[in-house]
DRENTORKOL-3810 file (N, C-alpha, C; in nm, 4 decimals):
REM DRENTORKOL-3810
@n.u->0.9397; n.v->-1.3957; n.w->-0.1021; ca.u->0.9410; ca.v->-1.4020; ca.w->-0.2469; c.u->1.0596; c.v->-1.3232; c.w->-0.2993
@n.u->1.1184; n.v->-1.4236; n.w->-0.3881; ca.u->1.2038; ca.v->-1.3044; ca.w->-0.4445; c.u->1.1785; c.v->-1.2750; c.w->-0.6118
@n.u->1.2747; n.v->-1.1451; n.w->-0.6943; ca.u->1.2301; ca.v->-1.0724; ca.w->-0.7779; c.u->1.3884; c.v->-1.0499; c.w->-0.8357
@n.u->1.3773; n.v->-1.0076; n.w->-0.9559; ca.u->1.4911; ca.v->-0.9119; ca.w->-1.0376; c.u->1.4741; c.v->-0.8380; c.w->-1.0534
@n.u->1.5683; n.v->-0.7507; n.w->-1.0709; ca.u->1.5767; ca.v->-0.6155; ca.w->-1.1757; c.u->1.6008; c.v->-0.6534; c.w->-1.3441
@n.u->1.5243; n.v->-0.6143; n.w->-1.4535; ca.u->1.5839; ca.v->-0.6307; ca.w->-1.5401; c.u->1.6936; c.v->-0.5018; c.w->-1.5960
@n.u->1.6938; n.v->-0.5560; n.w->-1.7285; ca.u->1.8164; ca.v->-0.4536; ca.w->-1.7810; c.u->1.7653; c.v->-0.3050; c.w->-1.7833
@n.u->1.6183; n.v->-0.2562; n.w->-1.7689; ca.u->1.5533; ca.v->-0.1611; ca.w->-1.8243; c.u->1.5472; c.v->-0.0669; c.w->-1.6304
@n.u->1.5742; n.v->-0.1471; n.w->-1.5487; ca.u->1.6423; ca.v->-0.1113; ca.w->-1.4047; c.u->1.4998; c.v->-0.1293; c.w->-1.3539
@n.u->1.3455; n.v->-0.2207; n.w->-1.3960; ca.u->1.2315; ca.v->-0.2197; ca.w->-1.3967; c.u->1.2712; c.v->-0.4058; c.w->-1.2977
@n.u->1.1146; n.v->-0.3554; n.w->-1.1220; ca.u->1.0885; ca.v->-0.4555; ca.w->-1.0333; c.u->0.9979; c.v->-0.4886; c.w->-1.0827
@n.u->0.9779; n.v->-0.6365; n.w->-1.1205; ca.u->0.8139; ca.v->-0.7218; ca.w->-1.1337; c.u->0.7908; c.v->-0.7392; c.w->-0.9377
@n.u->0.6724; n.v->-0.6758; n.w->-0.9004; ca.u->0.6194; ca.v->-0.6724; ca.w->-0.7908; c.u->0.5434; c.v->-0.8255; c.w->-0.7954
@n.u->0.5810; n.v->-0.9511; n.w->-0.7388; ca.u->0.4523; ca.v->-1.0672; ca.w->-0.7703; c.u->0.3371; c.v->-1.0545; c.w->-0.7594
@n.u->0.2397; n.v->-1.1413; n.w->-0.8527; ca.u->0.1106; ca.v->-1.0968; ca.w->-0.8415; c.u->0.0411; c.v->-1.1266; c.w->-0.6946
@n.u->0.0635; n.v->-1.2281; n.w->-0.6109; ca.u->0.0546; ca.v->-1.2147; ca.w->-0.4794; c.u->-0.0011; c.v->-1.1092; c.w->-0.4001
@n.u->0.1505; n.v->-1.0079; n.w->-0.3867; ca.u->0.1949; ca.v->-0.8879; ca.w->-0.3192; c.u->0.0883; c.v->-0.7847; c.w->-0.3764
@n.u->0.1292; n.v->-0.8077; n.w->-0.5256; ca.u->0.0069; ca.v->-0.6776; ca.w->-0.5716; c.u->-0.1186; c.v->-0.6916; c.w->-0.5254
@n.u->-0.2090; n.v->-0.8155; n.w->-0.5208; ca.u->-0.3339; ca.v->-0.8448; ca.w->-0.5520; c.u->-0.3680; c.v->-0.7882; c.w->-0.3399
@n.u->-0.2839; n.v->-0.8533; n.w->-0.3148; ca.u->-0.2835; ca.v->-0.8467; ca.w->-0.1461; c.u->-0.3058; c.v->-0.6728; c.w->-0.1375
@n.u->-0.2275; n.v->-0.5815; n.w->-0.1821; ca.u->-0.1548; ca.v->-0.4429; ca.w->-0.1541; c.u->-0.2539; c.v->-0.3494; c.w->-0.2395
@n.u->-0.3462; n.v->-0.4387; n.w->-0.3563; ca.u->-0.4377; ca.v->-0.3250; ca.w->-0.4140; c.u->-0.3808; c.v->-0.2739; c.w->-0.5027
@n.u->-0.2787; n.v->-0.2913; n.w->-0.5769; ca.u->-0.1553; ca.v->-0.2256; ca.w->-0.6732; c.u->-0.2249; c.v->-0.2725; c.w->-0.7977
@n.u->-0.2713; n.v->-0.1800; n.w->-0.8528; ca.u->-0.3650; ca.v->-0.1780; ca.w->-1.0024; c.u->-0.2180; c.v->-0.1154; c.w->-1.1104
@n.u->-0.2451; n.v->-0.1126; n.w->-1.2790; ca.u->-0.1763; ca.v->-0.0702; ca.w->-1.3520; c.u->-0.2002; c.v->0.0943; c.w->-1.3095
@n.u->-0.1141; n.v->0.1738; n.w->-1.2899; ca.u->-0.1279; ca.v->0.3492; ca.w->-1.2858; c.u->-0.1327; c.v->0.3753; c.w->-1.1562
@n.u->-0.1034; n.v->0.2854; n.w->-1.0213; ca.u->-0.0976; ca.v->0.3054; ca.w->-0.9218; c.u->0.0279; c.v->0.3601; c.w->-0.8946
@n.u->0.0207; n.v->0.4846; n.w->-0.8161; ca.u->0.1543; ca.v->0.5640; ca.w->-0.8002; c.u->0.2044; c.v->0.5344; c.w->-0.6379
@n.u->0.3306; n.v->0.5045; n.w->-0.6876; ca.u->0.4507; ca.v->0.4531; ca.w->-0.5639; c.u->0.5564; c.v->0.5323; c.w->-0.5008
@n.u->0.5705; n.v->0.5574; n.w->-0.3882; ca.u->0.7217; ca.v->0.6154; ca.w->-0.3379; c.u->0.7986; c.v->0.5486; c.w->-0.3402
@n.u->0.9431; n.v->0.6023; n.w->-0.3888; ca.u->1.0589; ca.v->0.4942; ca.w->-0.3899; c.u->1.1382; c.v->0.5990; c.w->-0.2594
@n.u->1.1453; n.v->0.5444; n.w->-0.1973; ca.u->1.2062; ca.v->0.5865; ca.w->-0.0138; c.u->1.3336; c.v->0.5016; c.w->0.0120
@n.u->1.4697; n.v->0.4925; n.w->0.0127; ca.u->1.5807; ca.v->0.4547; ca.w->0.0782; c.u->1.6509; c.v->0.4742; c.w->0.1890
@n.u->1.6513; n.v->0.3913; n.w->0.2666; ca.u->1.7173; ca.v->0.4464; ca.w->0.3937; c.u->1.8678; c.v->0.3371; c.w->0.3700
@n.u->1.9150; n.v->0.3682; n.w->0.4941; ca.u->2.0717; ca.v->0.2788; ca.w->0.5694; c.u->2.0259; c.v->0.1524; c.w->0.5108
@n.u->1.9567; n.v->0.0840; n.w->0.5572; ca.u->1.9323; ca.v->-0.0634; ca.w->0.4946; c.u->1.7758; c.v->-0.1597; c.w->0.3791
@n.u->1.7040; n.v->-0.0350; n.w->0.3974; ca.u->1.6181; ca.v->-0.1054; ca.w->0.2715; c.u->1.5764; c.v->-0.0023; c.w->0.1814
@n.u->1.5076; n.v->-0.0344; n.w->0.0667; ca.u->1.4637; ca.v->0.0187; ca.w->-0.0064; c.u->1.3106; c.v->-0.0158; c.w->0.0191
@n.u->1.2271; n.v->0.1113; n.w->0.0132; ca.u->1.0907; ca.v->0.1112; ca.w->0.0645; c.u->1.0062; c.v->0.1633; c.w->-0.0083
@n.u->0.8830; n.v->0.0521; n.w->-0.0997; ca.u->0.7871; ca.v->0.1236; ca.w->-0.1946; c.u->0.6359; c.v->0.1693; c.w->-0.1110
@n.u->0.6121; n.v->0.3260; n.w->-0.1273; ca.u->0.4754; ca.v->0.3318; ca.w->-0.0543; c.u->0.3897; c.v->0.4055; c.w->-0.1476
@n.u->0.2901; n.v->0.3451; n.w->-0.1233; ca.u->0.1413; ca.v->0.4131; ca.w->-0.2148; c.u->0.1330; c.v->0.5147; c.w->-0.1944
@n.u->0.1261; n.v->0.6029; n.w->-0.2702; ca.u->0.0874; ca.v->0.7184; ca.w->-0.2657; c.u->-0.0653; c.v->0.7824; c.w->-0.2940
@n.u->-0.1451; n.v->0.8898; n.w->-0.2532; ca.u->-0.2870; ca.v->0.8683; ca.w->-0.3321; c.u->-0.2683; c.v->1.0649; c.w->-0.2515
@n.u->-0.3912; n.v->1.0809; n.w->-0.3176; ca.u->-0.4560; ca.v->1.2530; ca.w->-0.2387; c.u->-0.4371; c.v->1.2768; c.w->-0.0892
@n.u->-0.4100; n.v->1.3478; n.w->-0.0536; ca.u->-0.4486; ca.v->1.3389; ca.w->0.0760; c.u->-0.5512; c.v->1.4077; c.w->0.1276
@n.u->-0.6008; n.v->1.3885; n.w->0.2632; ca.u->-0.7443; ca.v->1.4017; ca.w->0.3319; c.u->-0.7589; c.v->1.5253; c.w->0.3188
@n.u->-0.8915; n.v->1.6022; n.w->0.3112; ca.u->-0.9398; ca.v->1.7232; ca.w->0.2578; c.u->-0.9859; c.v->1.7442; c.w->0.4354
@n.u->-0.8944; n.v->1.8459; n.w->0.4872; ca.u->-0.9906; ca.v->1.8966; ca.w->0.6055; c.u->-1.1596; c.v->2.0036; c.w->0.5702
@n.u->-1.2291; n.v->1.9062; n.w->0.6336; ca.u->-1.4250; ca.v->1.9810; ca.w->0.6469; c.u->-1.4315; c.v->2.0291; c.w->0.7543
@n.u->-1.4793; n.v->2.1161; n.w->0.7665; ca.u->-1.5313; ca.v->2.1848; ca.w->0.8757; c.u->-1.7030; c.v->2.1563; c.w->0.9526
@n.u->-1.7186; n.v->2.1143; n.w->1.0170; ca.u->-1.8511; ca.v->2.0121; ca.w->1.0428; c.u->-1.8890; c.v->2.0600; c.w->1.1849
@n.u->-1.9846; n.v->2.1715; n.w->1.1665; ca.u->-1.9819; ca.v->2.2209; ca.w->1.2899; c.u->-1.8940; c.v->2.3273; c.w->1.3330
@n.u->-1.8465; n.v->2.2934; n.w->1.4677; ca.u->-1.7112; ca.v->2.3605; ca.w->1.5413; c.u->-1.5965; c.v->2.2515; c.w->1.4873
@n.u->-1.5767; n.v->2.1957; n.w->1.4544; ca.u->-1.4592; ca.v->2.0475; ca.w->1.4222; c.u->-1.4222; c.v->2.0724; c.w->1.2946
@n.u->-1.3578; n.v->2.0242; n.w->1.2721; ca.u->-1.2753; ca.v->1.9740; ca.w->1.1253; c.u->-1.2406; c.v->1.8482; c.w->1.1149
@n.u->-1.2845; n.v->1.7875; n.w->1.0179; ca.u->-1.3056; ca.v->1.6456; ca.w->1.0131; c.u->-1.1730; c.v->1.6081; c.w->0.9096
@n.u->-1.1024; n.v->1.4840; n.w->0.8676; ca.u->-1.0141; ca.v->1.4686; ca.w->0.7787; c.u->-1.1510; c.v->1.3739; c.w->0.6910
@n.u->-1.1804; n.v->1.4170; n.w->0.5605; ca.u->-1.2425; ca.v->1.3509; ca.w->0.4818; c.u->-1.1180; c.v->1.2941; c.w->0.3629
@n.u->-1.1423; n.v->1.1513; n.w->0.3562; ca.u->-1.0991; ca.v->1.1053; ca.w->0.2329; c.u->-1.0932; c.v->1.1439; c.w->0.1115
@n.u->-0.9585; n.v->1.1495; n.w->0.0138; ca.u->-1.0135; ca.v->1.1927; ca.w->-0.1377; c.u->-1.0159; c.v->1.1238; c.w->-0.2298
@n.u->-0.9795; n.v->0.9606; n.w->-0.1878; ca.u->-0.9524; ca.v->0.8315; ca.w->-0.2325; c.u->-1.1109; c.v->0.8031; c.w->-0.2891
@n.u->-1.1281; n.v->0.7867; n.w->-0.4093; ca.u->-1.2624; ca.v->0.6926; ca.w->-0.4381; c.u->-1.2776; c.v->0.5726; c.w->-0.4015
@n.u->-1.3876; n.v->0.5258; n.w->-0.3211; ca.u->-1.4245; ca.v->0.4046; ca.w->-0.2555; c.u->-1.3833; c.v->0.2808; c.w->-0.3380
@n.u->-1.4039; n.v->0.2558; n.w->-0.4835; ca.u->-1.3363; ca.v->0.1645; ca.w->-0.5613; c.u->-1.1850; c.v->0.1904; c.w->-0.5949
@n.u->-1.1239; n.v->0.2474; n.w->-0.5477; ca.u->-0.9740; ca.v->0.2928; ca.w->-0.5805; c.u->-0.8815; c.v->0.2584; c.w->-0.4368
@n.u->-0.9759; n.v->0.2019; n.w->-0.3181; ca.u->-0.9647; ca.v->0.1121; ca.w->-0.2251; c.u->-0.9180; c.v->-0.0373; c.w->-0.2605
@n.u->-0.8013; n.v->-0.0814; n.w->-0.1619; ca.u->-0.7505; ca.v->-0.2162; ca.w->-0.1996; c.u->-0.8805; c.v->-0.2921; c.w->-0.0922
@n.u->-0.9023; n.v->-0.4342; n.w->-0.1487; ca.u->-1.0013; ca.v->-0.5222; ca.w->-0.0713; c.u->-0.8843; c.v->-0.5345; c.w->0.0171
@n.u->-0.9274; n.v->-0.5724; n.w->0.2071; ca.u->-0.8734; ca.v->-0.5642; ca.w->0.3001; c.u->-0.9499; c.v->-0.7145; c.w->0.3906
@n.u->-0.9007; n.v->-0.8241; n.w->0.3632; ca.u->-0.9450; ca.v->-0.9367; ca.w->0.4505; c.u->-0.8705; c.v->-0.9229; c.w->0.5872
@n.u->-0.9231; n.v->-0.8762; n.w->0.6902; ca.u->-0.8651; ca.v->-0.8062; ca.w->0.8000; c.u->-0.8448; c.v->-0.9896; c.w->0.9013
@n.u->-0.9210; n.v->-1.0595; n.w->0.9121; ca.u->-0.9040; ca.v->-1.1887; ca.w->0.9376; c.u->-0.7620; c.v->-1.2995; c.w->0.8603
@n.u->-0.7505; n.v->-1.2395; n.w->0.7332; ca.u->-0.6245; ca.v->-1.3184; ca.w->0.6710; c.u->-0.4960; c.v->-1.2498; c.w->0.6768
@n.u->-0.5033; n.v->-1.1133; n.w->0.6895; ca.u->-0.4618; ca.v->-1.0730; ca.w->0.7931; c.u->-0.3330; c.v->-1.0527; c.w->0.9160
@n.u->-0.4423; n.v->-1.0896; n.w->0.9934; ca.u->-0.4234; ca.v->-1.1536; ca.w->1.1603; c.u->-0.3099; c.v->-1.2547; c.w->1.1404
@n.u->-0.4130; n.v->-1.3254; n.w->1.0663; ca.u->-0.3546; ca.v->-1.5032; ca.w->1.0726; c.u->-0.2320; c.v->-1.4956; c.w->0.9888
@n.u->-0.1959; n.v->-1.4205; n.w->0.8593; ca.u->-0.0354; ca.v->-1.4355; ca.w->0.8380; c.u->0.0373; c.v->-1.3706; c.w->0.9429
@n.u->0.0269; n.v->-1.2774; n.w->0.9880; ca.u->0.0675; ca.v->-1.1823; ca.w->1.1278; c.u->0.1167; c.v->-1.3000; c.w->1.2114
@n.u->0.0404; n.v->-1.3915; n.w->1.3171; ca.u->0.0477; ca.v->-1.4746; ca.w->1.3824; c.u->0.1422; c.v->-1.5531; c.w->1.3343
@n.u->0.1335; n.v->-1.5712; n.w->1.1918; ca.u->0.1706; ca.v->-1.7208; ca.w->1.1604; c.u->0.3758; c.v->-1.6702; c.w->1.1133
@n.u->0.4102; n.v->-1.5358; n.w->1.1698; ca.u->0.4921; ca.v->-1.4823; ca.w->1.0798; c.u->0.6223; c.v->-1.5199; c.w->1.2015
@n.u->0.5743; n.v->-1.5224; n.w->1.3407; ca.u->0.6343; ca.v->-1.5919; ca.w->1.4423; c.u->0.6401; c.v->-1.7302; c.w->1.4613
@n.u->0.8128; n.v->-1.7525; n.w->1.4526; ca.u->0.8195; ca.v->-1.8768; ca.w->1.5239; c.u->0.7554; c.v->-1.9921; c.w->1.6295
@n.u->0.7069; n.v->-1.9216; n.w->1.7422; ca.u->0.6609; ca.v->-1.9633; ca.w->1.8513; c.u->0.5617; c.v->-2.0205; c.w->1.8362
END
């Protein structure tokens, strides 16, 4: 898929990509550049170490609805389907 920049230096992400990626309005992004791409990554809390026992567990700080839906089967199959062969 491709995209513009407009004059305001603002990416329309397609609704596709978003709906796929979980990208709601107020979802916060890294803008990351290297040698050859430019790289957007979600950003969210990070894991709260618990102590559980003798262990320390990494607990989530993400609210369960603040989770993107994940069809782990559709997936696969663009994965597969992303090779020639």
């Amino acid at each position: 898929m491709k995209t513009t920049i407009d004059k305001a230096g603002r990416v329309v992400i397609p609704a596709a990509i978003r709906k796929r990626a979980g990208l709601k309005p107020g979802t916060e992004l890294e803008v990351i550049m290297d040698d050859i791409a430019i790289h957007l990554v979600r950003t969210g809390p990070e894991p709260k170490l618990v102590r559980r026992g003798r262990r320390l567990i990494a607990k989530p700080m993400t609210k369960p609805e603040n989770l993107p839906e994940v069809d782990l089967a559709v997936m696969v199959e663009e994965e597969r389907n992303r090779w020639p062969w």
